[in-house]
Structure formats: C-alpha cells, structure tokens
C-alpha positions as CSV (number, residue, x, y, z in Angstrom):
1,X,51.9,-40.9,-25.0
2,X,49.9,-43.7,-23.6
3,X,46.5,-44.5,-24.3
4,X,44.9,-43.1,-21.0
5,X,46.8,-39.8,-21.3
6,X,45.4,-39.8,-25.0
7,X,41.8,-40.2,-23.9
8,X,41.8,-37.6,-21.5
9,X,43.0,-34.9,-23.7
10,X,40.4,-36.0,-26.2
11,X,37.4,-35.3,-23.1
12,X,39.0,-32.3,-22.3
13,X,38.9,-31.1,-25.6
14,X,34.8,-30.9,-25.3
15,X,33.8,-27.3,-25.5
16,X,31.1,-25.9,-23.7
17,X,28.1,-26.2,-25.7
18,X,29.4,-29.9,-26.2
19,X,29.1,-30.4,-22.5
20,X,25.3,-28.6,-22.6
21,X,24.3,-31.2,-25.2
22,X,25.2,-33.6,-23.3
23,X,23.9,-32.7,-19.7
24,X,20.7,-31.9,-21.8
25,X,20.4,-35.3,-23.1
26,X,21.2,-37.3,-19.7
27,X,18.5,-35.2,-18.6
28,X,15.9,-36.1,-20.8
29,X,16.5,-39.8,-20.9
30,X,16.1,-39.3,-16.8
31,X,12.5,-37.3,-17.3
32,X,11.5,-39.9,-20.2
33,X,12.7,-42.7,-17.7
34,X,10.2,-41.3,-15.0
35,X,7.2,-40.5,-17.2
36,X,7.1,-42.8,-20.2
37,X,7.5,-46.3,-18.2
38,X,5.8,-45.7,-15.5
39,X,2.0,-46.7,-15.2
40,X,1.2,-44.2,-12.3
41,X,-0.7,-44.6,-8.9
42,X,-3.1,-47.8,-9.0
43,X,-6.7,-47.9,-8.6
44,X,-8.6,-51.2,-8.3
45,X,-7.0,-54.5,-8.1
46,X,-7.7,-57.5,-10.5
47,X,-7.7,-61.0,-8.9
48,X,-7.5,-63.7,-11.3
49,X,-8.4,-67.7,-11.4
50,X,-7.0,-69.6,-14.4
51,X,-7.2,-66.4,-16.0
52,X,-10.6,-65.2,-15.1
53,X,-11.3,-62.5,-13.1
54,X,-13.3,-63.1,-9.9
55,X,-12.6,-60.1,-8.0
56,X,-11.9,-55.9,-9.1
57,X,-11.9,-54.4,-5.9
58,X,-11.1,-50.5,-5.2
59,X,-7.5,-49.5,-3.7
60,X,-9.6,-47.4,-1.5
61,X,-10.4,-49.3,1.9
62,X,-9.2,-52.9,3.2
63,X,-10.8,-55.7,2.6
64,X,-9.3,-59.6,2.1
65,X,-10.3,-62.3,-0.2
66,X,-10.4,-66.0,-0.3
67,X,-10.0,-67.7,-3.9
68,X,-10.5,-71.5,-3.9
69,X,-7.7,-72.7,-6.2
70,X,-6.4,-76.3,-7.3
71,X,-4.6,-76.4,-4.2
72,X,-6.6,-74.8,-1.3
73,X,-7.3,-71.1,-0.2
74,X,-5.3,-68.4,-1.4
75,X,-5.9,-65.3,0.9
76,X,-5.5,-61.6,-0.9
77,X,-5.3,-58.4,1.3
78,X,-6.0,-55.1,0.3
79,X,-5.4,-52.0,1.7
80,X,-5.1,-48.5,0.4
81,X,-3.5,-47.7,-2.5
82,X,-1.8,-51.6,-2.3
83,X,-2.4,-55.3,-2.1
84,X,-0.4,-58.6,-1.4
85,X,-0.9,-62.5,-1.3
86,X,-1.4,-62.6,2.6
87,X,-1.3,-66.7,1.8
88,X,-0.7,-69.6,-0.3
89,X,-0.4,-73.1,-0.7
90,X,2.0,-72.6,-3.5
91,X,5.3,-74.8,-2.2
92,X,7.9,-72.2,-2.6
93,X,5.7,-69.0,-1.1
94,X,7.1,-66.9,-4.3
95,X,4.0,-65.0,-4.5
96,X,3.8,-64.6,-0.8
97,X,7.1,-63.0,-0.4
98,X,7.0,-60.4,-2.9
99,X,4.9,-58.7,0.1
100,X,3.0,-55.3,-0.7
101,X,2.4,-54.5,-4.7
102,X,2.1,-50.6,-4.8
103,X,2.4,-49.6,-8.1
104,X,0.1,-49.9,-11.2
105,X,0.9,-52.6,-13.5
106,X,2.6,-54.9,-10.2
107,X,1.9,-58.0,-10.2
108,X,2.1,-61.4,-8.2
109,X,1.5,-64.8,-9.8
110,X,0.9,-67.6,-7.3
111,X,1.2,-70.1,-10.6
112,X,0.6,-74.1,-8.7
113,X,-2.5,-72.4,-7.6
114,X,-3.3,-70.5,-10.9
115,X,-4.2,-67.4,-8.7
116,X,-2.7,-63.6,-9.7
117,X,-3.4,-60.0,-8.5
118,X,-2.8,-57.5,-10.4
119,X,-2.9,-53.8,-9.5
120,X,-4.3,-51.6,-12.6
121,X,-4.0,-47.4,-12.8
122,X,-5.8,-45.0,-15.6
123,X,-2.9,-46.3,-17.9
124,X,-1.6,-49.9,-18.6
125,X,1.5,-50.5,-18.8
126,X,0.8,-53.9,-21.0
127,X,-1.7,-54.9,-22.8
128,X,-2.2,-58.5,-21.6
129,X,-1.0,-60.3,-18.8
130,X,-1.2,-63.9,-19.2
131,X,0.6,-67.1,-17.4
C-alpha cells in the first residue's frame, strides 16, 4: 500500500464524535479570531508630532488638520467613523497611500515628517505606539 492510500484510511477511520471535536474547535479558534484581536469600532483619532499629541478629535463629523512638521504641512482628514493622511511631504507617499484607516488600533506613520494618526476604540489593542 502506498503512503497516500495509507493516509486516507487513517482519516476515514475518525468516528463521529472525533469529527464533532474537531468542527468544535475550528470553530472556536474562528469566534476567538473575531473577538479577542480585534479592537472594535473607533472613536476619536490621535494625531501625533515627534510623539506628542496635538490633536484628539471625535470620529463623529469631518473636519481636516494641518500639522507643521520638519518637512512642510501634513494634511489629516477626518470623517465619520475614519481618517487618512489627505497629504504629505514624505518622498515615498507611504502614509498617503494607505488611504482611509477605519478600524481601532489603525494606524498611519508618515515617519520623514514624524507625523502619525492613530484611530483609538473603548479598547486598545496595544499599549504603546511608538516610532
């Protein structure tokens, strides 16, 4: 017998309640997937300089901001329930192109122009967030 045929008279030998244990447990690493690593909806956003806040604005209406960093004006937009780096003078735009953060504990670093927005929820997903 070959070693293919082998295996799959060893996985047909799994009985019922074998196969109930293991449905149950793909299951519950699915649910635990969904719940424990996720940070739920966001709430405010933080906007950093050099690692000092200068903005915590609500997720609740738009507004834009302007932060003066070491290489010119780096534009934030807010909108509900997201936000995005509208601008930068970062050379490779890596910041700009992640486009709309919508979940809490996103983040965008624009690190030439030591500018970040982070989007915080009722629970942190980290404890710090440092560059």
């Amino acid at each position: 017998m070959s070693q293919a045929t082998d295996s799959f008279f060893r996985l047909s030998l799994l009985r019922p309640g074998d196969w109930l244990v293991v449905t149950a447990a793909a299951a519950l690493t699915v649910w635990l997937a969904m719940t424990a690593w996720t940070a739920g909806t966001p709430e405010r956003a933080v906007i950093r300089l050099s690692g000092k806040i200068v903005a915590d604005a609500a997720l609740d209406h738009a507004q834009t901001f302007s932060i003066q960093g070491p290489l010119g004006i780096t534009r934030v937009e807010i909108a509900p329930a997201r936000a995005r780096i509208a601008s930068d003078p970062s050379p490779r735009q890596i910041c700009v192109r992640q486009g709309w953060l919508t979940h809490a504990g996103d983040s965008a670093l624009c690190l030439p122009n030591q500018t970040s927005v982070e989007l915080i929820g009722k629970h942190r997903l980290y404890d710090s967030l440092n560059y």
